[in-house]
C-alpha positions in Angstrom: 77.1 120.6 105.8 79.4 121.2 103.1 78.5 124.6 103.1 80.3 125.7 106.3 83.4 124.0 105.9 86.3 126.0 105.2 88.5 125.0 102.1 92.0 126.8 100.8 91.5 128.5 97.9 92.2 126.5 94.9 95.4 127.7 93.1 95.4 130.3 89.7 94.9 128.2 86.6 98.3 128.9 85.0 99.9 127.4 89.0 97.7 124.5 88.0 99.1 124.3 84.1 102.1 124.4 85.1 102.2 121.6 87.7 100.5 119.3 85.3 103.3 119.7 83.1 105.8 119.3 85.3 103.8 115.9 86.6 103.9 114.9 83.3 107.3 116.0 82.2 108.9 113.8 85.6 106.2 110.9 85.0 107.1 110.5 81.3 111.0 110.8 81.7 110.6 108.3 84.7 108.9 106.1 82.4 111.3 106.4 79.4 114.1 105.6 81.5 112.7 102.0 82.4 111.1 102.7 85.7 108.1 102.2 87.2 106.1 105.3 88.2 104.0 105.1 90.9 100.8 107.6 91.2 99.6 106.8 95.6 97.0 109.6 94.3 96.3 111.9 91.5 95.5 108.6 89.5 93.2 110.5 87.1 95.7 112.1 85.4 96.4 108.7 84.1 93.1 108.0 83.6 91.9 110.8 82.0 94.8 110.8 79.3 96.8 114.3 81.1 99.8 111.9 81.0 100.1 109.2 77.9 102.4 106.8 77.8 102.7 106.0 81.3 100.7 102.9 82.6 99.2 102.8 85.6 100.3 100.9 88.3 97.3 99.2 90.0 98.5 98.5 93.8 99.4 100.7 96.3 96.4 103.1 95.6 95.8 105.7 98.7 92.6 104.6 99.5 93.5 100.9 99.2 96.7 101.5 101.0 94.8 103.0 103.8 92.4 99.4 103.7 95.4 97.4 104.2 97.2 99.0 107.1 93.6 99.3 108.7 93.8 95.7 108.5 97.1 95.3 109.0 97.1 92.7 106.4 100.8 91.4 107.0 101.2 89.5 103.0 100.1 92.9 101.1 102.4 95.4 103.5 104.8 93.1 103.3 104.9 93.0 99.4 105.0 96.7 99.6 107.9 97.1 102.0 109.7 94.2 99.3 109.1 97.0 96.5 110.0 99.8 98.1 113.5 98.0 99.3 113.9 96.7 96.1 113.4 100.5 94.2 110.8 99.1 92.4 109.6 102.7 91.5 112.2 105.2 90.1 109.2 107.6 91.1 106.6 108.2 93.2 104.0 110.8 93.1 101.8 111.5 96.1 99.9 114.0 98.3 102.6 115.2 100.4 103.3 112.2 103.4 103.5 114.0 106.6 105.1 112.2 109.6 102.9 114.0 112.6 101.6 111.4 114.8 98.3 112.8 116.5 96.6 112.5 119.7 94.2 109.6 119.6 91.4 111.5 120.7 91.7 114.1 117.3 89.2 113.7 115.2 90.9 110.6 112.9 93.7 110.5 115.3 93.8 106.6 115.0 93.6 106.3 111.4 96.2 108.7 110.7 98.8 107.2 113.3 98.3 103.6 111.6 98.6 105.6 108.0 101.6 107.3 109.3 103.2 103.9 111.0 102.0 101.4 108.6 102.7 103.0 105.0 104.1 106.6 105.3 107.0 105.9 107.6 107.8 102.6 105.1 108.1 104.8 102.0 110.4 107.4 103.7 112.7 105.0 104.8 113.3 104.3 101.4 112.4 107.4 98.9 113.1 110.8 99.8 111.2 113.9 98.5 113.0 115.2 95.4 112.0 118.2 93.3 114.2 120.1 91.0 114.9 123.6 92.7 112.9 125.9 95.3 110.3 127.2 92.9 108.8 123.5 91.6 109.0 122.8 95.6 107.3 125.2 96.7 104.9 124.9 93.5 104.0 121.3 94.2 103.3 121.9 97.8 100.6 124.6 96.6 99.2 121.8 94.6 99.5 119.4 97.3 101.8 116.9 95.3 105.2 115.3 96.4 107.6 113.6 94.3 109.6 110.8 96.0 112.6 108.9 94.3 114.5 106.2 95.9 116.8 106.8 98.9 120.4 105.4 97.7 121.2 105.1 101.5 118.1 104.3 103.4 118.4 105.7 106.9 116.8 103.1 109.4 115.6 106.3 112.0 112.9 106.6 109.4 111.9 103.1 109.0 109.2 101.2 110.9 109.6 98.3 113.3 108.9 95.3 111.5 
């Protein structure tokens, strides 16, 4: 069934290159600065050695994440809503978090508007997108990668109900 889906074309190999090295260059200086970097996804770039010297931080994996708002497990969203006020993480890198809510009948259309309510609208209230000019932004976005550093003036429109 694979077959028939349709997939974007993956980007040129010197698009990828660079975007690792940028992932690593913000990881690492994120890092060396005392801060904890948090990896949502990509996680096998720390597992695979693309970026040394950065641990790996084990919660608030994609997958997981997704597990706990499904649940709506109150103790571990809570703890994650406590980190994210707090800065724990100087950065975040993610897939891009999209705020679309969908129409319950689209295919996934509950799962996403828990994903968005539960986790997605939680980290925007408090990290905002950052990348360093409109070429690394747009690059990034090719590559389906967001970096998100802390908000210094969280703006409550963005943040869930509690």
């Amino acid at each position: 069934f694979l077959d028939n889906a349709v997939r974007p074309p993956l980007p040129g190999q010197a698009t990828i290159d660079r975007g690792l090295a940028i992932i690593a260059q913000r990881a690492t200086e994120a890092h060396q600065r005392g801060g904890e970097v948090l990896f949502i996804s990509n996680r096998h770039l720390l597992t695979f050695g693309y970026i040394p010297g950065v641990p790996l931080f084990p919660d608030y994996e994609r997958v997981f994440l997704m597990e706990m708002a499904m649940a709506n497990d109150a103790a571990y969203l809570g703890r994650l809503r406590q980190d994210l006020e707090n800065n724990r993480f100087s950065l975040i890198i993610s897939e891009p978090l999209y705020v679309r809510i969908k129409d319950e009948t689209a295919e996934f259309g509950e799962e996403n508007n828990i994903w968005i309510k539960q986790v997605v609208r939680l980290i925007r209230c408090y990290y905002n997108e950052d990348a360093n000019d409109d070429d690394e932004k747009f690059m990034m976005r090719e590559l389906q990668i967001q970096f998100l550093v802390p908000d210094s003036k969280p703006n409550p429109a963005r943040c869930p109900k509690e």
